[in-house]
C-alpha positions in Angstrom: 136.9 192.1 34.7 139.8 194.2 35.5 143.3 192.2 35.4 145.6 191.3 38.5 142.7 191.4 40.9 142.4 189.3 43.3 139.2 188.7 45.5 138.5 186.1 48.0 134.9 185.4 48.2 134.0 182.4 51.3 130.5 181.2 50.8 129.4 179.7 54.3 126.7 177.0 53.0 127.4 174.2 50.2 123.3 173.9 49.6 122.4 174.6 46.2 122.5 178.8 46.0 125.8 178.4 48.0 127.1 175.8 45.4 125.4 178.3 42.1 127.1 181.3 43.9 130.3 179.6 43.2 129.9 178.2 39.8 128.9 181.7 39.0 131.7 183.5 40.3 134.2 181.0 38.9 132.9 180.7 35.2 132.2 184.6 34.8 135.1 185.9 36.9 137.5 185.7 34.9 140.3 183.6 37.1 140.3 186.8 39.2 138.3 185.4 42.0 139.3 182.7 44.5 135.9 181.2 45.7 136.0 178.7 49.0 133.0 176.9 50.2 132.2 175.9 53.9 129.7 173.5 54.7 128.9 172.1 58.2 128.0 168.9 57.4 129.7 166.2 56.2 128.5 166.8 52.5 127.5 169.5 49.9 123.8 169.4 48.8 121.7 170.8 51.4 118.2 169.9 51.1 119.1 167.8 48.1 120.4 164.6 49.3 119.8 161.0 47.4 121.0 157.8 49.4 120.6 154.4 47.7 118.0 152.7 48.9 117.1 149.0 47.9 120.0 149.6 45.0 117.8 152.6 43.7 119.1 156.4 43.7 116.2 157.8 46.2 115.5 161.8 46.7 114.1 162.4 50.0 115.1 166.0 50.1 114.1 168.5 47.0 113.1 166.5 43.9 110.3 168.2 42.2 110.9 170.2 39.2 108.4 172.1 37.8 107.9 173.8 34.2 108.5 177.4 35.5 112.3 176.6 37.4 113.9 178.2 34.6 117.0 179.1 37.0 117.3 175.4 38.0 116.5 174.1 34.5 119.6 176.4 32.7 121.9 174.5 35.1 120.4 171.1 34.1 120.7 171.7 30.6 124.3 173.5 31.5 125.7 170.1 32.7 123.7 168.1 30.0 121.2 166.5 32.3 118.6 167.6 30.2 118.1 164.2 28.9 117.9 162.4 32.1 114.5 164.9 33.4 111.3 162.5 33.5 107.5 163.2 34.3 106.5 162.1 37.3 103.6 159.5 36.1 100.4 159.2 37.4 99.4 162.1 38.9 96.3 161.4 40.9 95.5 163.3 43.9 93.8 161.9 47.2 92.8 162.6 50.3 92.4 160.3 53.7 89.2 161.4 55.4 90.2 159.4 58.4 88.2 156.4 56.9 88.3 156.0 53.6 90.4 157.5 50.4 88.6 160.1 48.6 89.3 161.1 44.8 90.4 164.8 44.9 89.1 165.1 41.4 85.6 165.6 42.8 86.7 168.6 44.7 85.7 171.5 42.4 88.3 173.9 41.4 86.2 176.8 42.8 86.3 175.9 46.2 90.1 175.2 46.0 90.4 178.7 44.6 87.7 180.7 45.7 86.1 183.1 42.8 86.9 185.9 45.2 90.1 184.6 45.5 91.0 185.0 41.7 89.7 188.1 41.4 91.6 189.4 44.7 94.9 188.0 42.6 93.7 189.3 39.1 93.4 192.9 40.7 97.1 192.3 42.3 97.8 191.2 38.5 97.2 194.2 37.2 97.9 196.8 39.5 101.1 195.1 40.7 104.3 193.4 39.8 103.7 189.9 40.9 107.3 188.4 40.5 108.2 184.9 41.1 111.6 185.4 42.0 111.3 188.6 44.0 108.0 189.0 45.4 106.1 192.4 46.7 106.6 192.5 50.4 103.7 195.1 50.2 100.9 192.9 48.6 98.4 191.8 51.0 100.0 193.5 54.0 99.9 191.4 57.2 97.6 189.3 56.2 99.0 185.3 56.1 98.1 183.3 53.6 95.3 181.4 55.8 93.7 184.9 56.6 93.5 185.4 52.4 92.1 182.2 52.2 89.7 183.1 54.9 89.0 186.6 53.7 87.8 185.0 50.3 85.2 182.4 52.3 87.4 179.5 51.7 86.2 176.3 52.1 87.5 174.0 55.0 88.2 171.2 52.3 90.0 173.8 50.3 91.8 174.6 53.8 92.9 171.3 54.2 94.4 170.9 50.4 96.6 174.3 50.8 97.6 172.9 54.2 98.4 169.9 52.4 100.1 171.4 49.8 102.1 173.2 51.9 103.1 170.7 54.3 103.8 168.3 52.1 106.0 170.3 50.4 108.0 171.1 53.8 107.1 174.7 53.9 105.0 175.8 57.0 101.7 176.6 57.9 99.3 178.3 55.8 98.5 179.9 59.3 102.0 181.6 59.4 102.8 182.1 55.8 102.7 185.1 54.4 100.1 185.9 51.4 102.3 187.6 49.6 104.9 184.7 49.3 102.4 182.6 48.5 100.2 183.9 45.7 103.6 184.3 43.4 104.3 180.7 43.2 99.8 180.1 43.4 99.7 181.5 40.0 102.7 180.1 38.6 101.2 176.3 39.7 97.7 177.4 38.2 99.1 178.5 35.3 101.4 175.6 34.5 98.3 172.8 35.5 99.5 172.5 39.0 101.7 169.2 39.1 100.6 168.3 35.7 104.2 168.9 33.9 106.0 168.1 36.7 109.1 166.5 36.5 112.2 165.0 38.0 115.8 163.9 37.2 116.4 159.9 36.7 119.3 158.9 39.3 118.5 161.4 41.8 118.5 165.3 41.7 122.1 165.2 43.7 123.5 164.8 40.1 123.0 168.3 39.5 124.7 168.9 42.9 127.7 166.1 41.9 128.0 168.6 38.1 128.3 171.9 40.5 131.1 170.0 42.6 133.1 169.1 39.6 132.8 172.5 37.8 133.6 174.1 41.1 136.6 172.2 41.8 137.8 172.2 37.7 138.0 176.0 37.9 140.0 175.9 41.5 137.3 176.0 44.1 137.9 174.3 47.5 134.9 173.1 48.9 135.7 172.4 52.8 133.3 170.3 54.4 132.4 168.9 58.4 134.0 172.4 59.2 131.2 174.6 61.5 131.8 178.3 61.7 132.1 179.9 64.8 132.8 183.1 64.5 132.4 185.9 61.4 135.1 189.2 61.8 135.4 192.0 59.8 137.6 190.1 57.0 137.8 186.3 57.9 136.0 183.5 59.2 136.9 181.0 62.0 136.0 177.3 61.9 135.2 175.0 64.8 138.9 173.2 63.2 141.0 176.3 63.9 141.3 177.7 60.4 140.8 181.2 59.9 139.8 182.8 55.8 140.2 185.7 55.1 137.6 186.6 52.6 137.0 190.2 50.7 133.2 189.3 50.5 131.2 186.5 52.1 128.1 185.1 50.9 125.9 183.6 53.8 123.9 180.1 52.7 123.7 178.1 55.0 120.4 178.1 57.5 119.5 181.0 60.0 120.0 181.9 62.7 123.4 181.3 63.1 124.3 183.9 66.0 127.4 184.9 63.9 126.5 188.1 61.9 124.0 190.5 64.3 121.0 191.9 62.6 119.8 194.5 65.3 116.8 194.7 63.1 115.7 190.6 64.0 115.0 190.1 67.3 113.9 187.1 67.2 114.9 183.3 66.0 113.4 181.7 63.4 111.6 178.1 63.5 112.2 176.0 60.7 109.5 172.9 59.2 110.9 169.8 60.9 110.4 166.1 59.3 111.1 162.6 58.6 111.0 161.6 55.2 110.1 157.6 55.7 110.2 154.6 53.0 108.7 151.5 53.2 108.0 148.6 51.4 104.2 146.7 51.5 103.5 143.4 50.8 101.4 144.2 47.5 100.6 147.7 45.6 98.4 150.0 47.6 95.1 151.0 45.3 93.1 154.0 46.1 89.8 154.3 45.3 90.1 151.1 43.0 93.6 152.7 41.2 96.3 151.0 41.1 98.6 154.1 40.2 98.4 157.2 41.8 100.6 160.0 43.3 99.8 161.7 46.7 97.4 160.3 49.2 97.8 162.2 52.5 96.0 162.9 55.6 95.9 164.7 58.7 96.5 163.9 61.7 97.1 167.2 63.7 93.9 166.6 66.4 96.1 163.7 67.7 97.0 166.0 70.6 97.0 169.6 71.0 100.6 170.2 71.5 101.9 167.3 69.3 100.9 168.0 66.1 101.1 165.1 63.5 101.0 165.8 59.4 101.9 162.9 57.0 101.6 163.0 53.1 102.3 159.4 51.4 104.0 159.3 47.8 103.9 156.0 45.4 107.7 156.0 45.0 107.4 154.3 41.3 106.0 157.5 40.5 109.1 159.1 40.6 111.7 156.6 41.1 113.2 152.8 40.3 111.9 150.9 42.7 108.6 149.0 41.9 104.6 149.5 43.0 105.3 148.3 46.5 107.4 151.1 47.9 105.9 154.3 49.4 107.4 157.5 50.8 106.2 159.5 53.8 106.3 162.6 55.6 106.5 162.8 59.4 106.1 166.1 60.3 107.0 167.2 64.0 106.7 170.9 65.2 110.3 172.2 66.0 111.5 172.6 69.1 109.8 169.4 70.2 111.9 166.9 71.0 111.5 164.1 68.3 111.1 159.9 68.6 114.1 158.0 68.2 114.6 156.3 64.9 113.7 153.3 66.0 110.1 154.2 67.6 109.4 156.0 64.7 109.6 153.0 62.8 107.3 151.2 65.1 105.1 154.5 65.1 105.4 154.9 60.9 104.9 151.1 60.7 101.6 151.0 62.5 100.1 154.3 61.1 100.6 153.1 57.0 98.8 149.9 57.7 96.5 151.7 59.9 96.0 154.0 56.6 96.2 151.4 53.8 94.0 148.9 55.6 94.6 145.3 54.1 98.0 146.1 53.3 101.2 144.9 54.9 104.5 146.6 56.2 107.1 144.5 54.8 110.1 146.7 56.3 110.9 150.6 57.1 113.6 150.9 54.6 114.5 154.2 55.4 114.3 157.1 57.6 116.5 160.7 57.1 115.7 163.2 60.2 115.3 166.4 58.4 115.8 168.6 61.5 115.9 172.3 59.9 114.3 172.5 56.8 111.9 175.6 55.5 111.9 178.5 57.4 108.9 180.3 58.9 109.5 183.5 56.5 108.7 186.9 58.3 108.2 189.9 55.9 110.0 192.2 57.9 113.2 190.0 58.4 112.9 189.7 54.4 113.0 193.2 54.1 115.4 193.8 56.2 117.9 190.9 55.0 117.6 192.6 51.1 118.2 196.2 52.7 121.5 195.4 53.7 122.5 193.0 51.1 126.7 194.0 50.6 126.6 195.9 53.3 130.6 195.2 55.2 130.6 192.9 52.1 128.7 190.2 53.4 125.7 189.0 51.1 122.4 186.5 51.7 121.5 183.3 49.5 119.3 181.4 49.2 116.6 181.3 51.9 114.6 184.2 53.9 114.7 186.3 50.5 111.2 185.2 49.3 109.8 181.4 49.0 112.5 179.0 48.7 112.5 176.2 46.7 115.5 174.6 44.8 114.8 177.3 41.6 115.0 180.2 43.6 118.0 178.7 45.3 119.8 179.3 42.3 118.8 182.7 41.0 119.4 184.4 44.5 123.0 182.4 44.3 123.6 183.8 41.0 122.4 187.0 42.0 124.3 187.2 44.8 127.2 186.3 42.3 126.7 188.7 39.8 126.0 191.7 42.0 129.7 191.1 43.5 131.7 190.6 40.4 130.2 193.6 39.4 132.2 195.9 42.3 135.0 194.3 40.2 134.9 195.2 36.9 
């Protein structure tokens, strides 16, 4: 790094590639960068957020850490957390039929992925870069990832379990994902045994976001939160507060579209996967299929009406957390744009639909419910594109999502990334 210069760099979004984009910048840049985060909301973390909940550390935003994050793992064993990672136990899958709970262990592995399928992906394999990280926008051109399925004569069972999969996860619709985003991180589950290894951090994963905070702030970061932009100029931002920063390169983080920086190549806005994530405690341990441990049980609920589409995945929360057999977790998904229940119906309505699910069993209480209003976006290929064409172009960059699947790993290598490629204009 060349000495006596001084660069601003404002990174609008404290989620976890904005937060990686600043630890990067301010360990590697020698002191010659000033790094200032903005975050909208009242806290750093993004989609990683852990509330208390019955005195327990709870994740009910990203949690899942799988044996192939390596960006996400460096950080963990960067801060020392490595100790604190745990496999998430009992690792049984199931599926509501609308009656009864079946096993998904009797679903063949063939009709989940289709022969046809594999050898589709094997011919990608070896004609093709298939990267994790940065996938090829030119595999499997226009076709989403249901129409790959589809192409393949995919089973409607094995329909239901990528749907689930998907959904669970937060991302959207196999009908309006793209198969080339998906197959990347398809063969990194198949090859790592799925969920198998899986693991997660004891105490929440917002410890890794509390270490980011701390180094930030240790090497003079300012981290300036409940402060909306408003408006992006040629060299500063303005806040909804009235400050103006000045900034020699801006890194973008935080959710699109923001209407603040035009891309005359995006026409259009993007939706977003929209859910409640919903705790509650039952009056005994639920058993599935004669188990008294298990994982995921999920089921579908999406022919409730046509335009009020319904998709909820239940979690045994001792599977991955402190609090006992008796607590489960739930997604609530609701299609964005529609106007959602209040809390407290949806506590009536999540109430009645667990013990319509795990008949003989008990609502004690709704512990909790977080309102995830924006939370995966629907990814477009050409927006993708378009957002990686004119990366640093008027020195303003992209993290994080919209530049290939996002999960909390590739948070952090497009933040570091993003990082790297500007101290390098610097050195």
């Amino acid at each position: 790094m060349k000495t006596n210069i001084d660069k601003n760099v404002v990174i609008v979004g404290g989620g976890l590639a904005g937060l990686s984009a600043a630890h990067e910048l301010l360990k590697s840049g020698g002191g010659n960068i000033k790094v200032t985060i903005i975050e909208a909301l009242d806290r750093v973390g993004g989609r990683i957020y852990t509330p208390t909940i019955d005195g327990e550390p709870v994740d009910v935003g990203g949690f899942m850490i799988f044996p192939f994050y390596r960006e996400l793992r460096s950080l963990i064993n960067e801060f020392d957390l490595g100790k604190k990672l745990k496999s998430i136990g009992n690792k049984e899958f199931f599926r509501f039929s609308g009656k009864d709970w079946v096993n998904d262990k009797s679903i063949s592995i063939l009709k989940i992925i289709p022969v046809k399928l594999f050898l589709k992906i094997l011919r990608a394999i070896l004609t093709k870069k298939i990267s994790y990280y940065e996938p090829d926008l030119n595999l499997f051109p226009g076709l989403s990832a249901y129409d790959l399925l589809l192409s393949v004569g995919a089973k409607e069972d094995s329909m239901e379990i990528y749907e689930t999969l998907a959904r669970s996860y937060t991302y959207p619709s196999i009908k309006e994902m793209p198969a080339s985003l998906l197959v990347p991180i398809v063969l990194k589950l198949l090859f790592h045994g799925m969920f198998k290894r899986c693991e997660v951090l004891s105490g929440g994963t917002f410890l890794l976001v509390e270490s980011l905070v701390k180094a930030i702030k240790n090497k003079g970061g300012k981290i300036i939160v409940s402060s909306p932009v408003i408006e992006i100029n040629k060299d500063n931002v303005a806040l909804e507060n009235g400050l103006s920063i000045n900034f020699d390169d801006l890194i973008i983080a935080s959710q699109f579209p923001s209407g603040l920086v035009k891309y005359d190549k995006v026409k259009k806005d993007f939706s977003h996967s929209c859910y409640d994530f919903i705790v509650a405690k039952l009056s005994s341990p639920v058993q599935l299929c004669g188990e008294d441990k298990w994982f995921i049980g999920y089921q579908s609920s999406s022919k409730e009406t046509s335009n009020k589409e319904r998709f909820t995945t239940f979690a045994r929360m001792s599977s991955f957390t402190s609090l006992s057999d008796e607590y489960i977790g739930g997604l609530f998904v609701w299609p964005e744009g529609q106007n959602p229940d209040s809390i407290e119906s949806m506590e009536t309505k999540s109430k009645k639909m667990i013990e319509e699910t795990f008949v003989g069993n008990n609502v004690v209480k709704i512990c909790y419910i977080h309102r995830w209003e924006l939370t995966m976006p629907i990814m477009d290929i050409d927006a993708i594109k378009w957002f990686n064409k004119i990366q640093g172009e008027n020195n303003i960059w992209r993290a994080g999502d919209y530049l290939g699947f996002p999960n909390m790993d590739t948070a952090v290598y497009s933040g570091r990334k993003i990082a790297r490629n500007i101290m390098k204009k610097y050195l």
